[in-house]
N, C-alpha and C positions, 0 to 999 in steps of 0.2 A: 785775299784782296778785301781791304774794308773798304766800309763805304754801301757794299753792295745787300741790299736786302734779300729777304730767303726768298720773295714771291718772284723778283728780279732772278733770282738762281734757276728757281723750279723753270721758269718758261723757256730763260737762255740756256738749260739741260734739253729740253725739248723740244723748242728751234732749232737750236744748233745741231743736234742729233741730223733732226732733219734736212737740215743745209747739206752739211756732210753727203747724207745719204744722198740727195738729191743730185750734189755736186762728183761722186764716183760714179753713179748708176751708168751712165752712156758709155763709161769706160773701163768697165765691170770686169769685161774677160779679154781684155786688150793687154798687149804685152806691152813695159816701157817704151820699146823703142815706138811702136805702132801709135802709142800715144801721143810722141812727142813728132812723128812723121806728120799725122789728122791735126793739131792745137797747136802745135808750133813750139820752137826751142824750149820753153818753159812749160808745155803740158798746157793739162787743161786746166784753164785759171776764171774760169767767168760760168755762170750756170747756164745750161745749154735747155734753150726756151722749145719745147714740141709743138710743131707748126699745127698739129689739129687742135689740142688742149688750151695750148698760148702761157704755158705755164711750165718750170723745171720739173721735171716728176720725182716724187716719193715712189722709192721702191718696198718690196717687202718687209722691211727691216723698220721704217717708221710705218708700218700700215700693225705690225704687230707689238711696235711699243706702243700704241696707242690702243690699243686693246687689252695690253698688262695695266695700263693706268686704269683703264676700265675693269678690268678684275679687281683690282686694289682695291677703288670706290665702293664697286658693289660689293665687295665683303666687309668693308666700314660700314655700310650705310644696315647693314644687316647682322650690326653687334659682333664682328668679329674679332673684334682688339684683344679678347683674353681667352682667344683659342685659335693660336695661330695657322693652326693645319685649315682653319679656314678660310685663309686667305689664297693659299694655294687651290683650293677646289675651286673657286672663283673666279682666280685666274684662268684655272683648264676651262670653265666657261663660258670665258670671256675669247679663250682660244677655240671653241667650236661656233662660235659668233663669224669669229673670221675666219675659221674653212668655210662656213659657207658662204662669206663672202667671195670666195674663191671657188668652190667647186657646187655650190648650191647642195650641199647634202650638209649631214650631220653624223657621226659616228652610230647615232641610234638613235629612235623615237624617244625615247628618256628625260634627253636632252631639248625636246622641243620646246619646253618653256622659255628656254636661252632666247628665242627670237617673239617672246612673247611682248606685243607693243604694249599692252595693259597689264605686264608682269610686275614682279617686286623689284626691277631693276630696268628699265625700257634703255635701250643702248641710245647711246649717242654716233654712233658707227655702222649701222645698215643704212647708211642712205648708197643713193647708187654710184657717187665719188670715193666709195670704200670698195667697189666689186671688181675694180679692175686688176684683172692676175700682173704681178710685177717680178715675174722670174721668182715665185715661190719656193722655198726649200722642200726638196723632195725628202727628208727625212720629217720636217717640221708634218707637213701632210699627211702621208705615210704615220708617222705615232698618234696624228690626231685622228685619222680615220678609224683607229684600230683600238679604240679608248672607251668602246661600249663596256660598260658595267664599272666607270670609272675604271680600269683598267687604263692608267699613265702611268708614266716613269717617278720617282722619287728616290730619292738617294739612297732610300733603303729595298729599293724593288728596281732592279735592271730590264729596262724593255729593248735596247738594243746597246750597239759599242761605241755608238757614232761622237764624235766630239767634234763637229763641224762647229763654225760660228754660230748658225742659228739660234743656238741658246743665249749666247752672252750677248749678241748684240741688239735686244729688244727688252733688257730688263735694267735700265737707266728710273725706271720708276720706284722699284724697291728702293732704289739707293737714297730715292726723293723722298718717300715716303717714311720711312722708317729712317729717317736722318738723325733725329734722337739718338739713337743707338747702333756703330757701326757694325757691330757682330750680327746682331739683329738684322739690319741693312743686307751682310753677307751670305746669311741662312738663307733669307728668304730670298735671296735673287737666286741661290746658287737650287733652289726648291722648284725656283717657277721656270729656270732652264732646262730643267732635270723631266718637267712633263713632257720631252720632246728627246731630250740628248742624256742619255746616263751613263756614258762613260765618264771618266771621274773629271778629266780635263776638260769636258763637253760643260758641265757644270761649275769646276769651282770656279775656273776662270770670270766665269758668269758674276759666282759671291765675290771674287776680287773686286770685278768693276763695281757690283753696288755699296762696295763698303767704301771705295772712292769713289763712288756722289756723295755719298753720304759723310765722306770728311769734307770732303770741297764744299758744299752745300752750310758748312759748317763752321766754316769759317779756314781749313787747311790750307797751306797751298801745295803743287801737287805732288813735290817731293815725298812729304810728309803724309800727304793722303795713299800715297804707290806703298809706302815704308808700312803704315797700319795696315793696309789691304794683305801685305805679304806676311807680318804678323802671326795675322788672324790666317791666311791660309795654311799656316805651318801646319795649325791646329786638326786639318780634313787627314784624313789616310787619299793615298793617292793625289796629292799635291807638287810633286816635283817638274812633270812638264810644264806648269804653270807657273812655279816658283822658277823656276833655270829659263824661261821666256821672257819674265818682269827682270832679271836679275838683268838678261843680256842685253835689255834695252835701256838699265841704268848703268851701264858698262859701256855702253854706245856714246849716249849722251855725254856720259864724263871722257870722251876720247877725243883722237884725232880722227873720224871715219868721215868722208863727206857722208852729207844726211842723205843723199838718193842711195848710196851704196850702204849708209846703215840699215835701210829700210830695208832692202834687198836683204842682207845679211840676214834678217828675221824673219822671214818666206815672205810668203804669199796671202796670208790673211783666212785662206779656207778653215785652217783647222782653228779651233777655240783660242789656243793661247797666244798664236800667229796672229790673231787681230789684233786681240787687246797687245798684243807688247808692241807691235807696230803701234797704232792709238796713241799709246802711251809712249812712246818713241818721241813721235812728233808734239806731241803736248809740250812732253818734257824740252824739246829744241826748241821749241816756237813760246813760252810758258805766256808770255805777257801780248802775243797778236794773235787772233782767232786766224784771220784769213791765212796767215804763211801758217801757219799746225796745220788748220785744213788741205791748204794745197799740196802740203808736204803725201799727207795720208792718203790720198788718191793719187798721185800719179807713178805710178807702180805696176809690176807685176801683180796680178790676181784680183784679191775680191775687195774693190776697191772701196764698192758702195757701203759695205760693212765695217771698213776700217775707216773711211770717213764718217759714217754714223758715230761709233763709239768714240770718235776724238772730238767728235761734236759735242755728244753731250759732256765729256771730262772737260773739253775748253767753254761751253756755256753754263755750265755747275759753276765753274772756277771765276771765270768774267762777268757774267752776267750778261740779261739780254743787251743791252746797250753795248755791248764790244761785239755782237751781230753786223753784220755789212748789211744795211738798208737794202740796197744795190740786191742782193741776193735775196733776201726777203720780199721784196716785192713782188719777183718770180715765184718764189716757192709758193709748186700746190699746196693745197689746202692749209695755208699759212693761219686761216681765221681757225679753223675748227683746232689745232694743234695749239695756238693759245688758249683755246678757253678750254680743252683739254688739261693744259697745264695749272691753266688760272684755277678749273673743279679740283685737282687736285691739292694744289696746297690750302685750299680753302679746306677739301676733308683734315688734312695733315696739320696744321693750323689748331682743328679741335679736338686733335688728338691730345691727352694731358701728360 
């Protein structure tokens, strides 16, 4: 889409991330029919405001992309453009930032500088509107608990098999950041999944999605950014359940299947590749209206708030903030702090050469 500037991209990548998310959360572990019984013939189509808060809530899934953008930063701002494995460490410390947001511990004393208010990096993310548990990932949890002595996952070191979503759907910031280069984009997203989920699927799926922000972002549209993304994952070993999940939701799109029954057709969203090719399902049907992609993505069997995440951010990469529904934005929690979230990022990204 021209027209739309990169700083316009970066925020409508992670606003929309978080509409998405905001917009599946309530219907999370609801089966179709259940859904459309509670919202009526068309599902649920409007964000649904929490009577103590007065606001649509962010579930896990934007509470921990907002703290891979804060990894990114902090390893920018700490010289780490020409040694990349540092971005990674960064990120895991940016992910023991928010277990404790969640569980108030740390994997280990080691680590306590992470929450150092007068440290070489003071978070923008402990305030007490980050501490609320949002149906966390018990594997996410679970790998960061168990991560003393650096001891996480990485591509080249297996800490367990899981290839849940957890990975892929909180690393929309690699794709931002490292938008220059989409191979580059795909390592490191499929790096910063991988300190959590190292089964092969758990991760690339993750580098697909960042290599599509990172075309989107770039001027792609999304055809074309899906087509790079499967490219470059030809390139991993262990690639196929994630190549044969992109493939069958570009075989969907180009069909006759009505779009609720294609979505079904592609599970339930729990496992890594099941999201993104849902995600990307609906992007692809919906290419040119955020709101029908979105509504598409969540009203479904399974994890809804996940695959509305990740179509958020591939439709606000691609649109920009301005094809955001105001209407929904004005609800969404922590709508302020997610912008300027986005706005520090591509300011680092920006002076990156």
């Amino acid at each position: 889409m021209a027209g739309i500037t990169l700083a316009e991209r970066f925020t409508g990548c992670m606003l929309g991330g978080a509409l998405g998310d905001a917009l599946g959360y309530p219907v999370e572990f609801l089966k179709q029919e259940q859904i459309f019984a509670e919202y009526g013939k068309n599902g649920i189509t409007a964000m649904q405001v929490d009577k103590r808060l007065g606001c649509a809530l962010i579930s896990d899934d934007t509470q921990m992309t907002l703290f891979t953008a804060e990894g990114i930063m902090w390893a920018d701002a700490l010289g780490a453009k020409k040694e990349l494995s540092s971005y990674t460490t960064y990120v895991f410390y940016a992910y023991q930032r928010w277990l404790y947001t969640q569980e108030r511990m740390l994997a280990s004393r080691e680590y306590a500088h992470v929450l150092d208010k007068d440290g070489e990096f003071p978070s923008m993310l402990l305030g007490k509107e980050m501490c609320s548990q949002r149906a966390p990932g018990s594997t996410c949890l679970s790998a960061l608990k168990q991560a003393a002595d650096h001891n996480y996952g990485k591509l080249t070191k297996a800490i367990n098999n899981s290839k849940g979503c957890g990975g892929v759907m909180r690393v929309a910031p690699a794709g931002l950041y490292f938008c220059r280069d989409s191979e580059r984009a795909f390592r490191m997203a499929a790096e910063f999944a991988a300190i959590t989920h190292t089964h092969p699927t758990g991760y690339l799926a993750a580098g697909a999605l960042g290599a599509m922000i990172a075309e989107l972002v770039a001027g792609s549209d999304i055809e074309e950014a899906v087509d790079v993304a499967m490219y470059i994952l030809k390139s991993y070993d262990g690639c196929m359940e994630t190549y044969r999940a992109l493939d069958h939701a570009r075989v969907l799109d180009a069909g006759t299947v009505p779009p609720l029954e294609a979505v079904q057709r592609l599970g339930e969203g729990w496992i890594a590749e099941e999201a993104l090719a849902i995600a990307v399902y609906c992007a692809l049907c919906h290419s040119g209206n955020f709101t029908n992609a979105l509504l598409l993505s969540v009203n479904h069997d399974g994890d809804s708030d996940s695959t509305g995440a990740i179509c958020g951010n591939i439709m606000g990469a691609y649109l920009g903030e301005s094809a955001l529904p105001k209407k929904w934005l004005k609800k969404l929690e922590l709508c302020d702090l997610i912008t300027e979230v986005a706005d520090k990022l591509y300011d680092y990204t920006a002076a990156v050469e």
